[in-house]
Every structure is written in C-alpha cells, then in structure tokens.
ROBA-221509 format. One line per field, with one value per residue: y, z, x of N, C-alpha, C, O, CB in turn; residue in three letters; residue number from 1. Coordinates in steps of 0.001 Angstrom, whole numbers, plus 524288, in hexadecimal, padded with zeros to 5 digits. Atoms other than C-alpha are relative to their C-alpha. Glycine has a CB too. Example, Ala and Ser with C-alpha at 12.3 -4.5 7.8 and 13.67 -1.06 7.14 Angstrom:
! ROBA-221509
n_yy <- 7FB5A/7FB5A
n_zz <- 80000/7FFC4
n_xx <- 8037A/7FCCC
ca_yy <- 7EE6C/7FBDC
ca_zz <- 81E78/81BE4
ca_xx <- 8300C/83566
c_yy <- 804B0/80442
c_zz <- 80000/802DA
c_xx <- 80384/7FCFE
o_yy <- 8049D/80896
o_zz <- 80299/80383
o_xx <- 80790/7FEFB
cb_yy <- 8001B/801CE
cb_zz <- 804DE/7FA79
cb_xx <- 7FC20/8019E
rest <- ala/ser
nr <- 1/2
This chain:
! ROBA-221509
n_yy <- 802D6/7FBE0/7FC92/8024E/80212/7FB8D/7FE56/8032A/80056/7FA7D/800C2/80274/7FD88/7FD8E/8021E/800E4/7FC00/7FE53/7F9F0/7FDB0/8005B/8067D/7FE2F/7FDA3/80140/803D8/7FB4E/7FFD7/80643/7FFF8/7FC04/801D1/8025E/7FCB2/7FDE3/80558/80116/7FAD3/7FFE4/8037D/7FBC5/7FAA7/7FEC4/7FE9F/7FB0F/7FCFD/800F3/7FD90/7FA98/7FE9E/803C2/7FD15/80551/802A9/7FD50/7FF36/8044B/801C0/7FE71/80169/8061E/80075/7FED3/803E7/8041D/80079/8011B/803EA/800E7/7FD82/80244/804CA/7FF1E/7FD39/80562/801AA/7FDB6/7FF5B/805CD/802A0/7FC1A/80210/80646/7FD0D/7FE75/803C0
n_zz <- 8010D/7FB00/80216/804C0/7FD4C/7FF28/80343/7FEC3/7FCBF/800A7/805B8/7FFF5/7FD19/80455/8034D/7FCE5/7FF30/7FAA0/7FF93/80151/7F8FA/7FDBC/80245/7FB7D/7FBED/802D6/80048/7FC0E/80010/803AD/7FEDE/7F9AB/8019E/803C0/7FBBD/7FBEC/802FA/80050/7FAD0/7FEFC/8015D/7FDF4/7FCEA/801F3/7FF5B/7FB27/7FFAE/8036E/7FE09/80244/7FFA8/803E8/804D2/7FDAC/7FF4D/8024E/80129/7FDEB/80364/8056D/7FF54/7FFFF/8056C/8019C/7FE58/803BF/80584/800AA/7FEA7/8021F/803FA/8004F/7FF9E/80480/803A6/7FE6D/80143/80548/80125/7FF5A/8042D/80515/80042/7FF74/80699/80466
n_xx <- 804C3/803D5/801DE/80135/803F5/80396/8036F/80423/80682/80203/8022B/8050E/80342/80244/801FE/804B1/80287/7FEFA/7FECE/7FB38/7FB98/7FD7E/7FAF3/7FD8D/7FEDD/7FB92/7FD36/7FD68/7FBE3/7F9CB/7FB9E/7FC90/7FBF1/7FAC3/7FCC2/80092/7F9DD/7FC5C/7FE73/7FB75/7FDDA/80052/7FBBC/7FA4C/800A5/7FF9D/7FC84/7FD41/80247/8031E/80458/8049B/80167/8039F/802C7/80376/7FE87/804A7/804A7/80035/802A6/805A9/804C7/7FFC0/804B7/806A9/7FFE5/801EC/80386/804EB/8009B/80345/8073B/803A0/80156/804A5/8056D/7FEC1/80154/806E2/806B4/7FDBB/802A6/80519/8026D/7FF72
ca_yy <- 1D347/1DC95/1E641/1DFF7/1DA39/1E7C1/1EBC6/1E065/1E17A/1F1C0/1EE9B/1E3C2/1EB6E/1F488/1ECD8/1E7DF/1F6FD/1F99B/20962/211AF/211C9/2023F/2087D/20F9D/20431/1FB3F/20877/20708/1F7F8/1FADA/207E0/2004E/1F520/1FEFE/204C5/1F7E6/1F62F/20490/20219/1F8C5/204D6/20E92/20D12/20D4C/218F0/21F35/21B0D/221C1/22E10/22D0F/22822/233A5/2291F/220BF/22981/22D05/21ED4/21C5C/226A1/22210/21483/21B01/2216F/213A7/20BAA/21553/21532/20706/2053B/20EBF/208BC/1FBA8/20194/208A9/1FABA/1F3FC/1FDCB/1FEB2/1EF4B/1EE54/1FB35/1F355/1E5A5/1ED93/1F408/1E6E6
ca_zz <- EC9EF/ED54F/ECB5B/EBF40/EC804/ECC7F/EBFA4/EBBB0/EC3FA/EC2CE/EB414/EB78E/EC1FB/EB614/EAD42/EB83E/EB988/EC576/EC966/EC5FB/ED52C/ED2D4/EC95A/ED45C/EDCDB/ED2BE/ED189/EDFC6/EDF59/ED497/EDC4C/EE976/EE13F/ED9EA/EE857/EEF7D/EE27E/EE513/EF409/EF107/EEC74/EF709/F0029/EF5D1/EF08A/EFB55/EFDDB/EF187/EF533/EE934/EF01C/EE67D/EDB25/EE290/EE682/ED985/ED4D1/EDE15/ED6AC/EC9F1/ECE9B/ED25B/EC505/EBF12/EC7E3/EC3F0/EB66B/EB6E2/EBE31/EB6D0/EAAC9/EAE9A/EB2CE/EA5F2/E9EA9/EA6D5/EA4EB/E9614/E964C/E9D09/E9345/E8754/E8C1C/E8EF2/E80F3/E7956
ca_xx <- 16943/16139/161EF/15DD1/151F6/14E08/14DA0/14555/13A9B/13B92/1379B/12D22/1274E/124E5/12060/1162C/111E4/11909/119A9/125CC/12BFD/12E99/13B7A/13E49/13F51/1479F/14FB9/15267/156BD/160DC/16588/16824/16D8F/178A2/17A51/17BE3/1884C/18D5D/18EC0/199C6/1A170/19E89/1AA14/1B4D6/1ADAB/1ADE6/1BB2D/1BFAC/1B7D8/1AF95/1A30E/19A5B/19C71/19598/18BEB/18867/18A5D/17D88/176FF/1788D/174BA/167D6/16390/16831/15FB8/1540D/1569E/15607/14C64/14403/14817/14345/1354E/1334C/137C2/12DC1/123D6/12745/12550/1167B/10FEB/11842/111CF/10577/10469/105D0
c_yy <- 802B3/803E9/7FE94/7FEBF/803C5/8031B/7FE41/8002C/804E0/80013/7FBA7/8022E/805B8/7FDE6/7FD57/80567/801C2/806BA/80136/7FE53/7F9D3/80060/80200/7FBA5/7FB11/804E0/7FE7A/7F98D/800B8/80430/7FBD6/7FB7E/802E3/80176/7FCCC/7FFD7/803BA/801EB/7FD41/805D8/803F7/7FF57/7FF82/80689/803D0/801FE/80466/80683/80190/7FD78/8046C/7FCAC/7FC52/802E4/80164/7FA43/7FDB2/80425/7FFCF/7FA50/80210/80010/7FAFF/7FCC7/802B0/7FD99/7FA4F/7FC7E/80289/7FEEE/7FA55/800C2/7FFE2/7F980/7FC37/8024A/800D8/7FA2C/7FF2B/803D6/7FDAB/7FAD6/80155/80160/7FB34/7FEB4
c_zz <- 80284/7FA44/7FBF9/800D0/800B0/7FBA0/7FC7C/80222/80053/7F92B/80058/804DD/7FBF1/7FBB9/8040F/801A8/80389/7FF5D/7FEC3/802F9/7FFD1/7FD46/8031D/80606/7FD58/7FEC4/80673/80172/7FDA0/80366/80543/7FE8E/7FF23/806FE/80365/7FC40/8028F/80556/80125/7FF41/80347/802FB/7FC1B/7FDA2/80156/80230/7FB4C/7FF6A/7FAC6/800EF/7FBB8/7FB92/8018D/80043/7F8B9/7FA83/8025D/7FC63/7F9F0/7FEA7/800B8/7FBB3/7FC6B/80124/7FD19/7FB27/7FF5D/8005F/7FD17/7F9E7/80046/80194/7FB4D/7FBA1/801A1/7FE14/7FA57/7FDAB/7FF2C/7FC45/7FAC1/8003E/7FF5B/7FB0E/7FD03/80000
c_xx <- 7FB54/7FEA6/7FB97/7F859/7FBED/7FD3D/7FC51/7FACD/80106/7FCFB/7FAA8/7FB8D/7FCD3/7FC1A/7FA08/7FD2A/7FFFC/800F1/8043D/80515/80140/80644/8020A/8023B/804B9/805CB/8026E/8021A/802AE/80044/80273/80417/8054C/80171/80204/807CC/80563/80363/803EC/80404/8017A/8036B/8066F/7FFBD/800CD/804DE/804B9/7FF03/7FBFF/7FBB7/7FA7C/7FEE8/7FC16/7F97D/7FC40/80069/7F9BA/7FC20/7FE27/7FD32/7F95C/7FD86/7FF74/7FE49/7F9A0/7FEFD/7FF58/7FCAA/7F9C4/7FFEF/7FE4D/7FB8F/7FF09/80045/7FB4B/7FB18/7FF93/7FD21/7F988/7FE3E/80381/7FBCC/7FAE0/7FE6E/7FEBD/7FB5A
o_yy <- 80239/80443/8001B/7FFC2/80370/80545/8017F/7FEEE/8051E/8034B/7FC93/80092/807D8/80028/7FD63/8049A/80417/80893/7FD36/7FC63/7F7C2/7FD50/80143/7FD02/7F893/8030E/7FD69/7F88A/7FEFD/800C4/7FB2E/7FB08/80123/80016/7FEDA/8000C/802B8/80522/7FCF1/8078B/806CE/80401/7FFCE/80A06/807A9/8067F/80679/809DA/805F4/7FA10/802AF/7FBB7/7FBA0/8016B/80102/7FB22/7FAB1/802C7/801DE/7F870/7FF96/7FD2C/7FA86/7F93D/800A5/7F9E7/7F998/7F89B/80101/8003E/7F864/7FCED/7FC74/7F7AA/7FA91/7FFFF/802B3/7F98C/7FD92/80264/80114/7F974/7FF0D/7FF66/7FBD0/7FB73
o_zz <- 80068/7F88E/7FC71/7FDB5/7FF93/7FB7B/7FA8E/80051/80483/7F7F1/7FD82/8053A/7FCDC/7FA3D/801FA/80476/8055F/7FB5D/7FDF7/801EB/803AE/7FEF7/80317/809E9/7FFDF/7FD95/806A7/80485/7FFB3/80634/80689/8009F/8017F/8088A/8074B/7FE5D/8039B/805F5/805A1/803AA/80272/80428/7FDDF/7FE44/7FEDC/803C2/7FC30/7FD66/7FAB3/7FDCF/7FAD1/7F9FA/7FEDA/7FD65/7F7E7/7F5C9/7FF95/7FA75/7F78E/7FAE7/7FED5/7FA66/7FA07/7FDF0/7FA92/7FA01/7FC2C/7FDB1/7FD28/7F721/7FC2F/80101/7F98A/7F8FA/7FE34/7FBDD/7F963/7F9FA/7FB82/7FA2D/7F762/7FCA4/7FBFC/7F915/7FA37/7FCD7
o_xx <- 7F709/7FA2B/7F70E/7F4D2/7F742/7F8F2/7F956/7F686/7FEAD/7F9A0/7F6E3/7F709/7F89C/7F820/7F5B3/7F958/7FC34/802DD/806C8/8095B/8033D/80991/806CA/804B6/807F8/80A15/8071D/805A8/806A8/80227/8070A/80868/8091A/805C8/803EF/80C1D/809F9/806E8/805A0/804E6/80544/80380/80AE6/802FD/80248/8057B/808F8/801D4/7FA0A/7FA63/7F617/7FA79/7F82A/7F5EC/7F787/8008E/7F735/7F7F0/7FA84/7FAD7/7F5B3/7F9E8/7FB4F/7FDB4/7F615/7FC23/7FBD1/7FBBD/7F535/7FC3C/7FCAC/7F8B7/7FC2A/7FCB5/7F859/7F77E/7FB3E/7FA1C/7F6DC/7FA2A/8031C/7F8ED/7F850/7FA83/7FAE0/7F9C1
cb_yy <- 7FA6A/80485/80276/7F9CB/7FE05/80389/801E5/7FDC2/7FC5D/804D9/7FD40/7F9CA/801A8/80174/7FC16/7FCBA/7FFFD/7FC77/8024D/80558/801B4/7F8FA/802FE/80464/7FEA4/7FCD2/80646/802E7/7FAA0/8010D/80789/7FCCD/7FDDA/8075C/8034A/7F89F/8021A/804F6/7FEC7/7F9C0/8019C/80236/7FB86/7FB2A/8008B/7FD3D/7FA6A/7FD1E/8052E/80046/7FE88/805DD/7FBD4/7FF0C/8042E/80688/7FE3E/80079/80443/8000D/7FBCB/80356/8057C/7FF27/7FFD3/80549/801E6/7FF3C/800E5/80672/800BF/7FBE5/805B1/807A3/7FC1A/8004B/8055A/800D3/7FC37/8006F/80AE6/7FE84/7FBC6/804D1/8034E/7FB85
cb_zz <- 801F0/80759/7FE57/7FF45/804A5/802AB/7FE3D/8021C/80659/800DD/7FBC4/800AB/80575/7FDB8/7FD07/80505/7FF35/8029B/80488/8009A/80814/7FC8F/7FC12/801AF/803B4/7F883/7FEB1/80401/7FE4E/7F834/801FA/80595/7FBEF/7F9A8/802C5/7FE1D/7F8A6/7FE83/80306/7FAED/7FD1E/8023F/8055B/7FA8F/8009A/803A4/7FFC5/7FB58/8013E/7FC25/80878/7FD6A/7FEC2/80555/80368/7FEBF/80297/80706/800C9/7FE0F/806DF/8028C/7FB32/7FF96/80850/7FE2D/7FD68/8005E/80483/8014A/7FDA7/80284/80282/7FC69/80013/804BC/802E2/7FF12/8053B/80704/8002B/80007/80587/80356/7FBD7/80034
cb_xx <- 80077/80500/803D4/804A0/801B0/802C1/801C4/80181/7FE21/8061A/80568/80153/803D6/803BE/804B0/80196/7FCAE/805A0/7FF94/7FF45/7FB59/7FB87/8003F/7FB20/7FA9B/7FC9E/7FBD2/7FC82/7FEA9/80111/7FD55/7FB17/7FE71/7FDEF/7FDA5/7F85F/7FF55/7FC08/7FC9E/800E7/7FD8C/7FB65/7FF6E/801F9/7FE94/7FE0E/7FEF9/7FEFA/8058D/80135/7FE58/801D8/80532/80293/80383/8006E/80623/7FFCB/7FFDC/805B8/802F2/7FDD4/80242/80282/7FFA6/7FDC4/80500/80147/8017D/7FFD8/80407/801A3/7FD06/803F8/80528/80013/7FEEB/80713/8022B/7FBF4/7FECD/8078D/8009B/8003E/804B8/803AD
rest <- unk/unk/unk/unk/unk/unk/unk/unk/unk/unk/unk/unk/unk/unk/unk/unk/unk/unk/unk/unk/unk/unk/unk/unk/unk/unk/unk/unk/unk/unk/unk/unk/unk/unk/unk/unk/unk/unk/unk/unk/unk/unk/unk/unk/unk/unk/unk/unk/unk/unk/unk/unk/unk/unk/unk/unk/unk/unk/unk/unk/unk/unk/unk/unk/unk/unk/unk/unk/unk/unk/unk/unk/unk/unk/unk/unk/unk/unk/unk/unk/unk/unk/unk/unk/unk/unk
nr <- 1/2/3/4/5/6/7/8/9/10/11/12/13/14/15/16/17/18/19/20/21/22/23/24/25/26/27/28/29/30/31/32/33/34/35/36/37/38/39/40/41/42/43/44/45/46/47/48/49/50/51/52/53/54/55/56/57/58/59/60/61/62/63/64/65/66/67/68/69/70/71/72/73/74/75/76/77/78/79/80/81/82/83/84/85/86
C-alpha cells in the first residue's frame, strides 16, 4: 500500500508542477521499500553461498523503482499540459 501511495503522490506532485528530483525521491521510497522485503532473504542467502543474487536482486529493484517512479512523473506531467491545452 506504501508503494502504491508513493507512486500516487509522485504523479500528483507532477501534475501540480513539481521539479524532476521529486521522481527521484518517490524512486527512493519504493527502493528502500523492495530492500526492507529482500532483507528477509539475506541470511539464508548467504547461508547457501549465493548472496550475489541478492545483490543483484537490489539492483534491479533500483532501475524498477526509477522506472516507476519516472513513469508516474511523466503521467502527471502528461496530465497538467493535457488539462492545460483544453
């Protein structure tokens, strides 16, 4: 629901004509969420000696927080110069 929220208000902070860097900061609420999930994991991981999965398990979570995050700016900002033209 955290996520859903962040990306919510990363799309109405757009649509209100907020700067770029506010995707960057709904980008970093979904990455710490996914790493907060991935930290249940890290001692069996570890355990099994494949903690690099992990590892690049966090970096896949990052480009997937941008990307989402930078796809709910551009829908925001897509929204206000759409409402704006009419």
């Amino acid at each position: 629901m955290l996520a859903f929220t962040s990306i919510l208000f990363t799309a109405l902070a757009a649509f209100a004509g907020a700067p770029i860097w506010v995707a960057l900061i709904g980008a970093a609420i979904l990455f710490s969420i996914s790493l907060r999930e991935q930290r249940k994991f890290a001692a069996r991981f570890s355990n099994l000696g494949v903690s690099h999965v992990l590892t690049m398990a966090h970096w896949q979570s990052a480009g997937h927080a941008l990307l989402a995050s930078g796809a709910a700016f551009g829908v925001g900002a897509l929204s206000r110069v759409a409402l704006m033209s009419i």
